[in-house]
mmCIF file of the N, C-alpha and C atoms, coordinates in Angstrom:
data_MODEL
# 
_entry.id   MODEL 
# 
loop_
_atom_site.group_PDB 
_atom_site.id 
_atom_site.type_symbol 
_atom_site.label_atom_id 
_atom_site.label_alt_id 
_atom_site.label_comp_id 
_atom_site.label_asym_id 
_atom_site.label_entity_id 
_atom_site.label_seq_id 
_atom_site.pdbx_PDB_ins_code 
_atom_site.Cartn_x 
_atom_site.Cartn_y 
_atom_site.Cartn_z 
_atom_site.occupancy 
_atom_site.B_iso_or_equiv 
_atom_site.pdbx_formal_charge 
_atom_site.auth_seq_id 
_atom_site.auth_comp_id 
_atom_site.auth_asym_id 
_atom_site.auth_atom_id 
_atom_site.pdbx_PDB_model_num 
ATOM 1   N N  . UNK A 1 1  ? 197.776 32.110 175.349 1.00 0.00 ? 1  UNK A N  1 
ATOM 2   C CA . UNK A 1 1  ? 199.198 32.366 175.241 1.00 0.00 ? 1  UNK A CA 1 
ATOM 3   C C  . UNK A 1 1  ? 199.443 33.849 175.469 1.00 0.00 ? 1  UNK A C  1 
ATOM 4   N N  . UNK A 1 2  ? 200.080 34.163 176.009 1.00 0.00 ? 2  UNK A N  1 
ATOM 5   C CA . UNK A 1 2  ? 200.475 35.262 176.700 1.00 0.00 ? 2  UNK A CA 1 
ATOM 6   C C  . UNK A 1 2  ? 201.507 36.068 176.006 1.00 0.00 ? 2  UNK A C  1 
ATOM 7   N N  . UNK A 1 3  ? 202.439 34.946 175.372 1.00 0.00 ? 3  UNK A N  1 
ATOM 8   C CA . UNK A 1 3  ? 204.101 35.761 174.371 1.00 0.00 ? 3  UNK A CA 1 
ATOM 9   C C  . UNK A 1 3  ? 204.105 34.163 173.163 1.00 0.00 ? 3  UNK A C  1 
ATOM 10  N N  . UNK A 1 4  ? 204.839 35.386 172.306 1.00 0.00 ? 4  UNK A N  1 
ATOM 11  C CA . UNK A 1 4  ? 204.842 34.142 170.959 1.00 0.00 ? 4  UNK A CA 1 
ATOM 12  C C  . UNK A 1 4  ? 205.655 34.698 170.354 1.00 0.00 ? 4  UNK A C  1 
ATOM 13  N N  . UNK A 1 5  ? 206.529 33.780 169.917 1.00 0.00 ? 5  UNK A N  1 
ATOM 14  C CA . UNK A 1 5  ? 207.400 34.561 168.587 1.00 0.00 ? 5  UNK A CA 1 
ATOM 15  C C  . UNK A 1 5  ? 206.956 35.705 167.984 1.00 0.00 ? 5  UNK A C  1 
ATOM 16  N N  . UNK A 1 6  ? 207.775 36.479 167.576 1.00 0.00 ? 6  UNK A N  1 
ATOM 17  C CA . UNK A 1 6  ? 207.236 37.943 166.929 1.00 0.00 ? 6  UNK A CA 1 
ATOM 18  C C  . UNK A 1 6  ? 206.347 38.739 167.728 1.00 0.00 ? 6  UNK A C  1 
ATOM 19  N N  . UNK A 1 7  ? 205.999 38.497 168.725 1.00 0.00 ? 7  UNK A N  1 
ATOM 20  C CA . UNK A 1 7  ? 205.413 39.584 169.522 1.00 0.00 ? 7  UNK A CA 1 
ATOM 21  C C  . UNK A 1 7  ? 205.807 41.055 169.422 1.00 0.00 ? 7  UNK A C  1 
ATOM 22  N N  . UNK A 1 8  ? 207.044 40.994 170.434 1.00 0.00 ? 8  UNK A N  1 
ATOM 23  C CA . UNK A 1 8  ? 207.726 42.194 170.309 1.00 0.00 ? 8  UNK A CA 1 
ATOM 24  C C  . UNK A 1 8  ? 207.943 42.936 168.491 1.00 0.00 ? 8  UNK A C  1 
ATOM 25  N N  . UNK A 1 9  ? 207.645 42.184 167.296 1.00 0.00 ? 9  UNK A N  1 
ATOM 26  C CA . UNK A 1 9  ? 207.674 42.673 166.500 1.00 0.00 ? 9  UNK A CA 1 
ATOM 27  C C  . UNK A 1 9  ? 206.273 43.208 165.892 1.00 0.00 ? 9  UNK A C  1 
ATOM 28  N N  . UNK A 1 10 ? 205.046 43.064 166.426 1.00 0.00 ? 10 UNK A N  1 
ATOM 29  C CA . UNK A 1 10 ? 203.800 43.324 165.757 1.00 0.00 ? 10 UNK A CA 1 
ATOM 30  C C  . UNK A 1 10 ? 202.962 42.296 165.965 1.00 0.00 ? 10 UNK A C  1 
ATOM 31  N N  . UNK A 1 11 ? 203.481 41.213 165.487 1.00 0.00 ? 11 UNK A N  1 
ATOM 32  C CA . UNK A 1 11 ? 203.215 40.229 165.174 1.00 0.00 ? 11 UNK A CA 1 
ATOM 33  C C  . UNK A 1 11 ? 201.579 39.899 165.835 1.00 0.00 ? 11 UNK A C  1 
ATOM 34  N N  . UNK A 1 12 ? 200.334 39.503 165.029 1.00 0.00 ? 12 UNK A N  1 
ATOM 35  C CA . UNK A 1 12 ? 199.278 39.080 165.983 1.00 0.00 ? 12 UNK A CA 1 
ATOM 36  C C  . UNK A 1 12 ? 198.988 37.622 166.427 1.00 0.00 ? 12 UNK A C  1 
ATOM 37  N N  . UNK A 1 13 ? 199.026 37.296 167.597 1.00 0.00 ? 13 UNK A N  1 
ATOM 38  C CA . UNK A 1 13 ? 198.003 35.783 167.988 1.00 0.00 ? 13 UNK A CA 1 
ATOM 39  C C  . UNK A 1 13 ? 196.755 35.751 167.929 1.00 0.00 ? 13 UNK A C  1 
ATOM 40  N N  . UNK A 1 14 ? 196.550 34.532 167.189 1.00 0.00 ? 14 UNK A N  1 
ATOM 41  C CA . UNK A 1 14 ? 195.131 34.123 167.040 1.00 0.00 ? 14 UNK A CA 1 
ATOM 42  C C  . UNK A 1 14 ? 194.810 32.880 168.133 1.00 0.00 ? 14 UNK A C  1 
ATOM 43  N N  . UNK A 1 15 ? 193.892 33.180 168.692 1.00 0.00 ? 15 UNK A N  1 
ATOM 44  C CA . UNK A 1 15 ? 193.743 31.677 169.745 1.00 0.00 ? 15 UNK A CA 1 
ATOM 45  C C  . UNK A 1 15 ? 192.513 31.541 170.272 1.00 0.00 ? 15 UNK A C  1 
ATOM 46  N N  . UNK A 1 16 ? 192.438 30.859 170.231 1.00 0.00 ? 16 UNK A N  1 
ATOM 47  C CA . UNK A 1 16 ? 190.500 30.527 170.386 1.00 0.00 ? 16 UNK A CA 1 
ATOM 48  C C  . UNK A 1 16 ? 190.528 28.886 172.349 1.00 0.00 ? 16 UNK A C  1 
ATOM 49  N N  . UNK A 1 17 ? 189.838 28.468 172.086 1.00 0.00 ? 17 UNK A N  1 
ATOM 50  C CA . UNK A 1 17 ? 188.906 27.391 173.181 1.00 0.00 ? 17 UNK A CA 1 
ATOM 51  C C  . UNK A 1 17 ? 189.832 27.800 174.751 1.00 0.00 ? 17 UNK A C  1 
ATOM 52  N N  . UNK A 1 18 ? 189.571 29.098 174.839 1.00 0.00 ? 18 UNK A N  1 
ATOM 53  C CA . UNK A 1 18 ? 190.291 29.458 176.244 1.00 0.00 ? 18 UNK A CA 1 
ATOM 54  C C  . UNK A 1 18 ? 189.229 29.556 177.087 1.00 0.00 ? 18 UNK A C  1 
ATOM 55  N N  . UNK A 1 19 ? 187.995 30.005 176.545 1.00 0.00 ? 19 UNK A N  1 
ATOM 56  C CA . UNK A 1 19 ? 186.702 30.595 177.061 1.00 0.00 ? 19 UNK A CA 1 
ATOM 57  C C  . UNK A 1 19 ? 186.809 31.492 177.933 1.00 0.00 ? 19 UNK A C  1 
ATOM 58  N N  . UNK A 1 20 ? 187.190 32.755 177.328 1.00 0.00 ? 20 UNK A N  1 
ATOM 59  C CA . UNK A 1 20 ? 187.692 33.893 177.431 1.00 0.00 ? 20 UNK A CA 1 
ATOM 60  C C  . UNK A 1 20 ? 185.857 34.723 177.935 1.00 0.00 ? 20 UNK A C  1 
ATOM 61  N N  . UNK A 1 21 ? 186.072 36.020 178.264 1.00 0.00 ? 21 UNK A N  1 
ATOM 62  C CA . UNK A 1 21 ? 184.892 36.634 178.223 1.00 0.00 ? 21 UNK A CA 1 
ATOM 63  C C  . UNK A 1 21 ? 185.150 37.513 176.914 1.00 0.00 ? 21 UNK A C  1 
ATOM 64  N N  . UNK A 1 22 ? 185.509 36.844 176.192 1.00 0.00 ? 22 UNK A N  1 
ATOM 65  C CA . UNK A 1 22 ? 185.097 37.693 174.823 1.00 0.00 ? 22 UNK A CA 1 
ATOM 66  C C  . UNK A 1 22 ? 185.556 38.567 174.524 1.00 0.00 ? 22 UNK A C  1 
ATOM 67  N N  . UNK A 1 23 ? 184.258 39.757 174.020 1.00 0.00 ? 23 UNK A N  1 
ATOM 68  C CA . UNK A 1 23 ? 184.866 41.101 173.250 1.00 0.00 ? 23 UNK A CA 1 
ATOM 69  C C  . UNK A 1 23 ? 185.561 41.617 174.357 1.00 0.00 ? 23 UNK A C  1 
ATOM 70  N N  . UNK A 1 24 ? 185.117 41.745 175.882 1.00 0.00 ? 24 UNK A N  1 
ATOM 71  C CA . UNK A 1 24 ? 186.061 42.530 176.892 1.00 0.00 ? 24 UNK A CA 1 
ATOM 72  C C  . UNK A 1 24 ? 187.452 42.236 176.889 1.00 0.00 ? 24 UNK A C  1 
ATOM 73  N N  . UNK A 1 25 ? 187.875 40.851 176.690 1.00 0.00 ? 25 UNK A N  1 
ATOM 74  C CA . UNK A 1 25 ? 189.151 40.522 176.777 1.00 0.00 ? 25 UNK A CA 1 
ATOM 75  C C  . UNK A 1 25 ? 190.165 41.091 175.529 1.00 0.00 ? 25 UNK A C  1 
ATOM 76  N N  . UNK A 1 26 ? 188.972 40.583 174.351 1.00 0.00 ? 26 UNK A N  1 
ATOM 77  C CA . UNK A 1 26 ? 189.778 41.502 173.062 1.00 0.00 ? 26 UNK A CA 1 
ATOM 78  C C  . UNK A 1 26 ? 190.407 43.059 173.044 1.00 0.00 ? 26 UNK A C  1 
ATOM 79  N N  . UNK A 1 27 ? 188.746 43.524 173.477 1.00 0.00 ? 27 UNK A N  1 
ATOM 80  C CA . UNK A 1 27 ? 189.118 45.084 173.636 1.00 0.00 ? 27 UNK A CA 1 
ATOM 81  C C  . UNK A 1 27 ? 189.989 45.164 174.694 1.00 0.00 ? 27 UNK A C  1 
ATOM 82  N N  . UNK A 1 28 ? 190.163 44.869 175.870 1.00 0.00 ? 28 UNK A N  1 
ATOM 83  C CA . UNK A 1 28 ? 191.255 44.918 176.871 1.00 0.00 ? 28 UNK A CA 1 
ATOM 84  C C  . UNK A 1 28 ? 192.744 44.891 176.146 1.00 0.00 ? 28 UNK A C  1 
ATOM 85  N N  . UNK A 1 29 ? 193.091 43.956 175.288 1.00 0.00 ? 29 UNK A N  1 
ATOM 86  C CA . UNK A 1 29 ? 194.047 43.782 174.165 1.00 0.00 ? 29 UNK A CA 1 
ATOM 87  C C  . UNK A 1 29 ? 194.496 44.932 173.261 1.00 0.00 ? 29 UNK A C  1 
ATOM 88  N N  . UNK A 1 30 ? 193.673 45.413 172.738 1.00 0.00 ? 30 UNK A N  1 
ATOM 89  C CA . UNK A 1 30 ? 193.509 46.498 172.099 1.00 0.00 ? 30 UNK A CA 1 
ATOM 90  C C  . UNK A 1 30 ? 194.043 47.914 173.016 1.00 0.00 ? 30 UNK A C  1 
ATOM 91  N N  . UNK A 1 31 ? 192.976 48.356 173.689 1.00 0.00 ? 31 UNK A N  1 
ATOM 92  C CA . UNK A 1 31 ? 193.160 49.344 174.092 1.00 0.00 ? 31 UNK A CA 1 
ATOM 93  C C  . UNK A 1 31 ? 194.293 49.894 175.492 1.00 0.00 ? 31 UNK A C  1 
ATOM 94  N N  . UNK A 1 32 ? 195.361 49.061 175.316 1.00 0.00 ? 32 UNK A N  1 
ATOM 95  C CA . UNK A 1 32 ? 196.192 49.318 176.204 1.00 0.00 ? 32 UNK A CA 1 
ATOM 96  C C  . UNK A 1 32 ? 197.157 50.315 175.899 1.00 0.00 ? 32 UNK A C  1 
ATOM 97  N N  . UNK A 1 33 ? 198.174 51.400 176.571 1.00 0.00 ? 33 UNK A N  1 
ATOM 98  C CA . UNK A 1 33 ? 199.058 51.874 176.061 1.00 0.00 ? 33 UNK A CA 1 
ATOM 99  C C  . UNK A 1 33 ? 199.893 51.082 174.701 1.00 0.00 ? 33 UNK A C  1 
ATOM 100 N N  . UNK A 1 34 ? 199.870 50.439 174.983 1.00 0.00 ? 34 UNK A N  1 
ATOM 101 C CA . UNK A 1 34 ? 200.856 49.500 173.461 1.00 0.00 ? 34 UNK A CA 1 
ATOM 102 C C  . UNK A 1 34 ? 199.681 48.515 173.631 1.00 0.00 ? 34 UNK A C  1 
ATOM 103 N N  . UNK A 1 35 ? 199.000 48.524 172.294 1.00 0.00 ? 35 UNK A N  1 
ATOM 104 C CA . UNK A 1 35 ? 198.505 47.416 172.428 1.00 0.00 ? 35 UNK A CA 1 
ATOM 105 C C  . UNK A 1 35 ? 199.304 45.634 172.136 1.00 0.00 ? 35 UNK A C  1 
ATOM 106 N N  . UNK A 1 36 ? 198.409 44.515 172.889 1.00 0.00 ? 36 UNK A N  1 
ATOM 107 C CA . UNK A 1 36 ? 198.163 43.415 173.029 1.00 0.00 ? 36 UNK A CA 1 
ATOM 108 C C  . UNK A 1 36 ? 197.903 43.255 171.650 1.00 0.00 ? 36 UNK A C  1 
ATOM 109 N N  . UNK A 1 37 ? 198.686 42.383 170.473 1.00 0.00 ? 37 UNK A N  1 
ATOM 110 C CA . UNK A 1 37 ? 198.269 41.474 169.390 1.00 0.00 ? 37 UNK A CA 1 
ATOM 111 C C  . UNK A 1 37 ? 197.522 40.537 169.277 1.00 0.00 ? 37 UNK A C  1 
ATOM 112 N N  . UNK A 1 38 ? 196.637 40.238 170.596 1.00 0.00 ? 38 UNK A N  1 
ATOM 113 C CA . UNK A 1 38 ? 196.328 38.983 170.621 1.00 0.00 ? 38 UNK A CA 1 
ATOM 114 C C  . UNK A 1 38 ? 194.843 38.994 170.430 1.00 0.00 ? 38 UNK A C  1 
ATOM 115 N N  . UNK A 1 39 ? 194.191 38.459 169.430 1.00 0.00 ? 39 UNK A N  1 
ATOM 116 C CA . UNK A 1 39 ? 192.565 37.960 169.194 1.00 0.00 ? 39 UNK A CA 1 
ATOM 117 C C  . UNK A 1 39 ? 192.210 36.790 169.840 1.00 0.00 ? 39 UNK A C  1 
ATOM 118 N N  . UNK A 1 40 ? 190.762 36.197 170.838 1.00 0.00 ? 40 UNK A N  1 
ATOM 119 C CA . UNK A 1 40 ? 189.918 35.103 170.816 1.00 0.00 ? 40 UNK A CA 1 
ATOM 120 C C  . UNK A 1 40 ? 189.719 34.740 169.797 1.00 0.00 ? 40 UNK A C  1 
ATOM 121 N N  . UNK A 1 41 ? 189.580 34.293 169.072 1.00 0.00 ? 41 UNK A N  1 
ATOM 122 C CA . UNK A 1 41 ? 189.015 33.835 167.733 1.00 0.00 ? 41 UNK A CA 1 
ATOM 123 C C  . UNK A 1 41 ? 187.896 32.588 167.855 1.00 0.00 ? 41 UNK A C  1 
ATOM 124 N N  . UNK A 1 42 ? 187.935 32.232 169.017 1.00 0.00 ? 42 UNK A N  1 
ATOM 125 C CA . UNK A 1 42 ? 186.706 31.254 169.836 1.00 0.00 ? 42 UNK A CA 1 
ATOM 126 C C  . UNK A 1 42 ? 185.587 31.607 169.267 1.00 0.00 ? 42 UNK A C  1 
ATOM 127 N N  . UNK A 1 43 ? 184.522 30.820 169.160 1.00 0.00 ? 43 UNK A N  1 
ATOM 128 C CA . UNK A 1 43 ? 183.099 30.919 168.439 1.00 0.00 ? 43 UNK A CA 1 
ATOM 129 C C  . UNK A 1 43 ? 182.699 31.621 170.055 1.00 0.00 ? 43 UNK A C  1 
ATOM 130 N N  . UNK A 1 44 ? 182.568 30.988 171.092 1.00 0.00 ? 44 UNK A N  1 
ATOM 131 C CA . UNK A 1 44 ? 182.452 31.274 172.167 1.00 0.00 ? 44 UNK A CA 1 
ATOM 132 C C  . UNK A 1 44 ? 182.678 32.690 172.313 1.00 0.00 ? 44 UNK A C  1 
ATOM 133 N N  . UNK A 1 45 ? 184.031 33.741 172.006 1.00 0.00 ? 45 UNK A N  1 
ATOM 134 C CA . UNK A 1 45 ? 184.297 34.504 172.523 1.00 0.00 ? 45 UNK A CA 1 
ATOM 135 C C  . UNK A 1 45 ? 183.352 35.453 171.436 1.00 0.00 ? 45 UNK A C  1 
ATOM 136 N N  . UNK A 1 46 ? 182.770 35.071 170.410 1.00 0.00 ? 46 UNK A N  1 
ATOM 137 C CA . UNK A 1 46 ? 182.847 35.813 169.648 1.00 0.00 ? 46 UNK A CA 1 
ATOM 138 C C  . UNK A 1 46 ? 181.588 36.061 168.861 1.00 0.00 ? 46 UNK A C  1 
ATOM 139 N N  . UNK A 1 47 ? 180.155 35.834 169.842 1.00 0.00 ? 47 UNK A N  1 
ATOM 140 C CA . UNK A 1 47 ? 179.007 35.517 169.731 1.00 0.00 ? 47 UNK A CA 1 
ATOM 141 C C  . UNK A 1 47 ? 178.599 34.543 168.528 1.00 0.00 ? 47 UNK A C  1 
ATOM 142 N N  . UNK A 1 48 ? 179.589 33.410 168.856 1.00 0.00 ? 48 UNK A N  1 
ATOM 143 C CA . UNK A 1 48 ? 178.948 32.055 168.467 1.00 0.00 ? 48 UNK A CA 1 
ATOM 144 C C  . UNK A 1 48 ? 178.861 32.395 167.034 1.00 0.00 ? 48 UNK A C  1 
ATOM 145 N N  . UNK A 1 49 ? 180.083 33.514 166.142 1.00 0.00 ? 49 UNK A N  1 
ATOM 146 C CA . UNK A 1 49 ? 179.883 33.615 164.581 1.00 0.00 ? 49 UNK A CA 1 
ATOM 147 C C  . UNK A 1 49 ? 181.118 33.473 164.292 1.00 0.00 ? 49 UNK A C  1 
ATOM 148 N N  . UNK A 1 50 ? 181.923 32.986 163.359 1.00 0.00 ? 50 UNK A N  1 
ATOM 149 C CA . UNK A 1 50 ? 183.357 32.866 162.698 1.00 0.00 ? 50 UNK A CA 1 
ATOM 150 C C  . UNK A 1 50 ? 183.767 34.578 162.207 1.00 0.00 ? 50 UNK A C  1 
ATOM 151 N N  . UNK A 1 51 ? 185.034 34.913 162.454 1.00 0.00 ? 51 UNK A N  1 
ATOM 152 C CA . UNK A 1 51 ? 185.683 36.270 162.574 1.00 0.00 ? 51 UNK A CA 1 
ATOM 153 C C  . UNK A 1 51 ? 186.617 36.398 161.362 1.00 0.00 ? 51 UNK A C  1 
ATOM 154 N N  . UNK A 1 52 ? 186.596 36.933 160.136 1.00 0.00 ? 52 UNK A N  1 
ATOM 155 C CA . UNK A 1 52 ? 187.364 37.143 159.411 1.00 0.00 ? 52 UNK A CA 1 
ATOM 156 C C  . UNK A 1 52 ? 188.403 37.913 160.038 1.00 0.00 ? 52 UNK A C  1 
ATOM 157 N N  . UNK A 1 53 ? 189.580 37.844 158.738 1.00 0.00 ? 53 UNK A N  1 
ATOM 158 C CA . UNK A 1 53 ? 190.701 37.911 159.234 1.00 0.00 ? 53 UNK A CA 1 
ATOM 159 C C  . UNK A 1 53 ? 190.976 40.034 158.990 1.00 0.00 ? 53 UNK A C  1 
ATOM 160 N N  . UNK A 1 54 ? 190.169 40.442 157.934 1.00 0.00 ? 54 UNK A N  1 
ATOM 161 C CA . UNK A 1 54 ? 189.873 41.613 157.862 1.00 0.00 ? 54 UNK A CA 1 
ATOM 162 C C  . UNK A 1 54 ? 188.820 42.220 158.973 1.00 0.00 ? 54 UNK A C  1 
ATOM 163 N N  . UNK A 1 55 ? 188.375 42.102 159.881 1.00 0.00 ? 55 UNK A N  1 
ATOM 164 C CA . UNK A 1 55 ? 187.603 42.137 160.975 1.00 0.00 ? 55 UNK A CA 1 
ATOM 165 C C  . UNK A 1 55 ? 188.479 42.412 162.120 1.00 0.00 ? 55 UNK A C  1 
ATOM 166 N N  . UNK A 1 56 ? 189.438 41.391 161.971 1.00 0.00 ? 56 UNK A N  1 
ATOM 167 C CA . UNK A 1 56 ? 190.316 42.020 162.903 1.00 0.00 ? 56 UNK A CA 1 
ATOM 168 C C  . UNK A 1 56 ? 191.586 42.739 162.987 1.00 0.00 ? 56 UNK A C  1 
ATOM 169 N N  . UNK A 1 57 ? 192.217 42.234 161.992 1.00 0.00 ? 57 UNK A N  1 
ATOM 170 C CA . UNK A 1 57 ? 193.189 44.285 161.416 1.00 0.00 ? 57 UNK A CA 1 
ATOM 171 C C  . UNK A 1 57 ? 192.105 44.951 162.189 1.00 0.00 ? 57 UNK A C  1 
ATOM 172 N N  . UNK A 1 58 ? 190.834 45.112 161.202 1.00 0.00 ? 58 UNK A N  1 
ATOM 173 C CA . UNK A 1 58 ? 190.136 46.398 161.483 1.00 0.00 ? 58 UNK A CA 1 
ATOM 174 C C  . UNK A 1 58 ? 190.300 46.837 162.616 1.00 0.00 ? 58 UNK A C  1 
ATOM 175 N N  . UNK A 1 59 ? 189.674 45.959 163.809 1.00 0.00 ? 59 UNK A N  1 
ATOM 176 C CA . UNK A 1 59 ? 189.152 45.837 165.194 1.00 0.00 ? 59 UNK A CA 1 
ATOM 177 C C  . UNK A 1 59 ? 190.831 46.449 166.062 1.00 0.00 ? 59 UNK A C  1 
ATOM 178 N N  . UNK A 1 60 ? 192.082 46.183 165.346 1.00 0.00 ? 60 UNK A N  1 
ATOM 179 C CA . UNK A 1 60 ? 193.311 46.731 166.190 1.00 0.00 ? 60 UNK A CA 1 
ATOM 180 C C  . UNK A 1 60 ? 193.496 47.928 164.844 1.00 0.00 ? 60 UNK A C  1 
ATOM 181 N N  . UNK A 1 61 ? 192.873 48.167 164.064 1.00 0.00 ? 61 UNK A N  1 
ATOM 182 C CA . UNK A 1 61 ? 193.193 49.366 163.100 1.00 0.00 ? 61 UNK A CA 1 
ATOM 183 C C  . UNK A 1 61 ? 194.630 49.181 162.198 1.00 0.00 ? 61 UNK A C  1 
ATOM 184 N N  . UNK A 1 62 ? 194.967 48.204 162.022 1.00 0.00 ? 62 UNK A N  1 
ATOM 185 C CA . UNK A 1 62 ? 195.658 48.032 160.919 1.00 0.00 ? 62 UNK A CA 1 
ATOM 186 C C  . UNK A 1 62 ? 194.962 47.703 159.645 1.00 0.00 ? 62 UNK A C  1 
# 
């Protein structure tokens, strides 16, 4: 998903079985002029381990 309610407000997406390339796509998310809210949360994207939800604040620094 690309836009979701509350976007424009902060707001983060969680979305997983896209089979994403992973951390690149995350960090791509991240590190944009404004960042992208949006996490893989895919086991797949995410070397095959479950991602707390404090892991990823962290990972966008909130």
């Amino acid at each position: 998903m690309l836009s979701w309610n509350g976007k424009a407000r902060g707001a983060i997406m969680l979305h997983g079985h896209i089979h994403s390339r992973g951390d690149r796509t995350n960090a791509r998310n991240r590190d944009r002029e404004r960042p992208t809210y949006r996490y893989d949360v895919g086991l797949d994207a995410n070397d095959y381990k479950p991602v707390s939800r404090d892991q990823i604040l962290s990972f966008f620094g909130l």
